[in-house]
N, C-alpha and C positions, 0 to 999 in steps of 0.2 A: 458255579456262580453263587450259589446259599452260601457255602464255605467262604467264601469271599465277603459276601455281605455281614456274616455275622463278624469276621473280624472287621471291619469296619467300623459295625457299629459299635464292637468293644472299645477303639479306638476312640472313637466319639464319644463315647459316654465318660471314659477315661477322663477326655478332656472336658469337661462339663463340670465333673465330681471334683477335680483338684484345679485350684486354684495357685496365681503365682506364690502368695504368699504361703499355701500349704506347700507347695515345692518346697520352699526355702526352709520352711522350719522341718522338712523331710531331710534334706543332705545338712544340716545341720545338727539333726540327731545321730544321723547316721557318723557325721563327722566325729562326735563328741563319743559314739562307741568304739569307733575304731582308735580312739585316742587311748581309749579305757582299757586297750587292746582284746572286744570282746569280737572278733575276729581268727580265723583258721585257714594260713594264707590268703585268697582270694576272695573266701566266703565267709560271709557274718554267721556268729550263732543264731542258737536259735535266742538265747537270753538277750543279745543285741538286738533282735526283733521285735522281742517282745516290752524291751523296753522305749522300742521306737514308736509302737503302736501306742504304748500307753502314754507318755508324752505326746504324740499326737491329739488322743483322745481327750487330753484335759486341756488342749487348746483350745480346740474347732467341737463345735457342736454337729458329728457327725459319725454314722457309724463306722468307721474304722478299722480294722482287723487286716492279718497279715499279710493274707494274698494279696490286700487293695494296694497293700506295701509295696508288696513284691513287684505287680505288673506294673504300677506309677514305675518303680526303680529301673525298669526294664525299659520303657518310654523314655524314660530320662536319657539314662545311659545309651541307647540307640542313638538321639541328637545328638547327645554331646560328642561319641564316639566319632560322625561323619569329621566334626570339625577337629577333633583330633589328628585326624587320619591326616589332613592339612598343614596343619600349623602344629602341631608334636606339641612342645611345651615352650614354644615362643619361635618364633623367627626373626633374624635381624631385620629391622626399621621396621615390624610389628608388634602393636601393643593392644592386650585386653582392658578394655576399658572396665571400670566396677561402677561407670556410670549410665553409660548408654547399653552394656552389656556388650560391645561388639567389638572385632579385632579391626584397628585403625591404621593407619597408615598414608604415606604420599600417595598420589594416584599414580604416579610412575610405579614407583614402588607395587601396587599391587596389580599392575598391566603387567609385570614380568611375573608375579606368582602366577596369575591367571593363565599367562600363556604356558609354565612348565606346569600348571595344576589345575586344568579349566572347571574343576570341582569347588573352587575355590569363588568362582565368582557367586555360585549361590548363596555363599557364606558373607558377601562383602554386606548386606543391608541385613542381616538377621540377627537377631540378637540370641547370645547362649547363655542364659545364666547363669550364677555361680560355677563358671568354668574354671576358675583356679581352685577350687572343692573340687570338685570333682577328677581334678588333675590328680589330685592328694587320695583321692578315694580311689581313683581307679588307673591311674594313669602307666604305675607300675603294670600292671596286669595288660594294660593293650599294648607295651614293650614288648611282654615276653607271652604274647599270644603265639598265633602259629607264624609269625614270620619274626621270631626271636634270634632264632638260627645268625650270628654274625657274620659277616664277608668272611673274617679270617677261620672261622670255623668249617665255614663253606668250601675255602678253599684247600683246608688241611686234607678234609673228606676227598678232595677230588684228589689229592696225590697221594693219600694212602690206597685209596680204591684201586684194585686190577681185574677186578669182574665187570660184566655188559655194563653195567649198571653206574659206569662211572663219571661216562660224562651223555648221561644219556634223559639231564630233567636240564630242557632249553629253556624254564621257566629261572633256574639256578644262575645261568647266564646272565639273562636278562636284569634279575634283580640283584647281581654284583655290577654290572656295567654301569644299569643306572645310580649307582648310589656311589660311584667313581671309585669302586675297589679296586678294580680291576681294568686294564686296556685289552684291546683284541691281541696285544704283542703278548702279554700275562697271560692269558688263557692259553696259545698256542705253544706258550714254554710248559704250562700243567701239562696239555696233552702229549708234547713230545717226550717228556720226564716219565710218563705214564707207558709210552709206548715203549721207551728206551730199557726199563726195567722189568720188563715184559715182551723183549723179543723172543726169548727164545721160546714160547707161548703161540707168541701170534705167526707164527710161522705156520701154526700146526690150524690156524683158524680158516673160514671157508673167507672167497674173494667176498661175499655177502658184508661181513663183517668192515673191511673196508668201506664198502661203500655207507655202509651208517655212519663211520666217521668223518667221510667227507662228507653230510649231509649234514650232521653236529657240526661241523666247521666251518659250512655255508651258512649255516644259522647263526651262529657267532658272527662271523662278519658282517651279517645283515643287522642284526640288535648293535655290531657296536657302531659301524656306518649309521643308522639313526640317529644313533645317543649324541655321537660326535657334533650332528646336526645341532641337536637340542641342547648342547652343552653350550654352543656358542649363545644362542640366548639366554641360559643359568647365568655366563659368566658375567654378562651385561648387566645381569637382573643383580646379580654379588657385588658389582660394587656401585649400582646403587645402595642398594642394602647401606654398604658400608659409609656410606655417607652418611644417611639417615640416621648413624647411630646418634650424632652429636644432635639430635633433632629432639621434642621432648614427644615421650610416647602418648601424651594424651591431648587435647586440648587448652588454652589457657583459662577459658570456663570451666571448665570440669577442674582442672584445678582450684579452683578459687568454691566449688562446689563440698570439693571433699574436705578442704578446708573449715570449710563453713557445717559440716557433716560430723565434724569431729568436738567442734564449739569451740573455736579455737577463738580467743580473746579479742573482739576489734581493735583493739592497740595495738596486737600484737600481729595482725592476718597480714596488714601491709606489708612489714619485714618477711612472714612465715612465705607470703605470695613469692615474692622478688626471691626469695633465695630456691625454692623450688624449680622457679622459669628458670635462673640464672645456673641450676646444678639439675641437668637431665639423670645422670645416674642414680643423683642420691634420691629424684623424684620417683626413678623406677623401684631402687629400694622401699620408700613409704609405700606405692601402691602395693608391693606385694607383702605386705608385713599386716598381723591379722587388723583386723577396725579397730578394734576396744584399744590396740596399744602404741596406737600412730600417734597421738600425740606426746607421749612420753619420746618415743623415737624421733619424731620432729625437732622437738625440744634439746634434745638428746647430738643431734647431728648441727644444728645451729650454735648449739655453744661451743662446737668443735668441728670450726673452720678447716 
């Protein structure tokens, strides 16, 4: 119970001592070191650190130092990570906003995530900031965390393998079926492939052995009988999606916001407005493109219709 309490209150203090705006000017330093490439695949140096800190400290009037770096960076990245895990780095007919901070969408549209993602619904009214940073900062690394391993990698392993051990992780199953590498018909051809090239083996194995097969095989068919289930609602949820895409990802406020965020000319906002509503794609291009150089690319995309 103490052990508990005191992370707690680490937590809470955490949140007291940083501020949104200290967030932002933190994954902004952090940004500009990994630009500088003062980074070691995953992990910052220690000179990236230390330059983050001292940029911090000649902001904010606060003491500062590394670890307070470190654990904020840790809090960070735990939020940010949940809605990662959701939305990867965009979904069709979903859009990150850079104004409200949150991922938008039709309400249809997001009654189909929620129902293949029910994770997701606590994600609909929260806002994540600087989540396209941080996509950039770490979004590689939650790729190839420990479920990097690909379907077809997954799959090689299962038919080069002729030991116990080959179709014997029901978890491997499961997370080919759901990600539609694989059907129960696919699986049943690895294992007969597997048996087939290893008969004269299994001959010499006890009935035991058997039966763990048909029990992996009964498992298989139960994960992909679900999936089947759940895939009729994906597919419904997929072309909504598809629909959505002609749709613009943001608000027509929030456009006229970012607009106005940029100082873009009032002579010129009416035309800049109407062509943005009237072109979703090229509007999704400007949101993702950094701040400081949207209007040159505004400008830039308008005189070439």
């Amino acid at each position: 119970m103490s052990e508990k309490r005191t992370i707690d209150d680490v937590v809470k203090k955490d949140r007291e001592y940083w501020t949104g705006v200290m967030d932002d000017a933190l994954i902004d330093a952090l940004l500009h070191q990994h630009h500088l490439g003062n980074r070691n695949g995953s992990v910052f140096t220690t000179h990236a650190y230390d330059n983050t800190v001292k940029e911090l400290q000649e902001k904010f009037e606060k003491p500062i130092d590394k670890q307070k770096v470190k654990n904020r960076i840790k809090t960070i990245k735990s939020n940010w990570s949940e809605c990662y895990d959701v939305f990867k780095n965009g979904l069709s007919g979903f859009a990150w906003s850079p104004i409200t901070k949150m991922w938008s969408a039709e309400p249809e549209v997001w009654k189909s995530l929620i129902q293949a993602k029910p994770k997701a619904k606590e994600l609909k009214n929260k806002p994540i900031p600087n989540y396209d940073k941080l996509v950039e900062l770490y979004g590689k690394d939650r790729a190839t965390g420990e479920q990097s391993e690909t379907a077809s990698e997954m799959r090689q392993r299962w038919a080069t393998s002729t030991g116990e051990g080959s179709m014997e992780n029901i978890e491997d199953v499961d997370h080919l079926v759901a990600q539609n590498e694989v059907t129960l018909e696919s699986c049943e051809n690895v294992v007969d492939n597997n048996v087939g090239e290893a008969s004269s083996k299994a001959k010499k194995r006890k009935t035991s052995k058997n039966e763990d097969m048909e029990q992996i095989m009964g498992a298989i068919q139960d994960v992909a009988l679900g999936m089947r289930e759940g895939n009729s609602a994906l597919r419904e949820g997929y072309l909504i999606f598809e629909r959505s895409l002609a749709r613009l990802p943001i608000s027509e406020q929030d456009v006229f916001h970012l607009l106005d965020e940029i100082g873009i000319d009032s002579r010129l906002r009416m035309r800049a407005y109407l062509y943005l509503i009237k072109n979703p794609d090229m509007l999704r291009a400007f949101i993702g493109y950094p701040v400081e150089e949207r209007k040159e690319l505004l400008f830039t995309m308008m005189s070439n219709p």
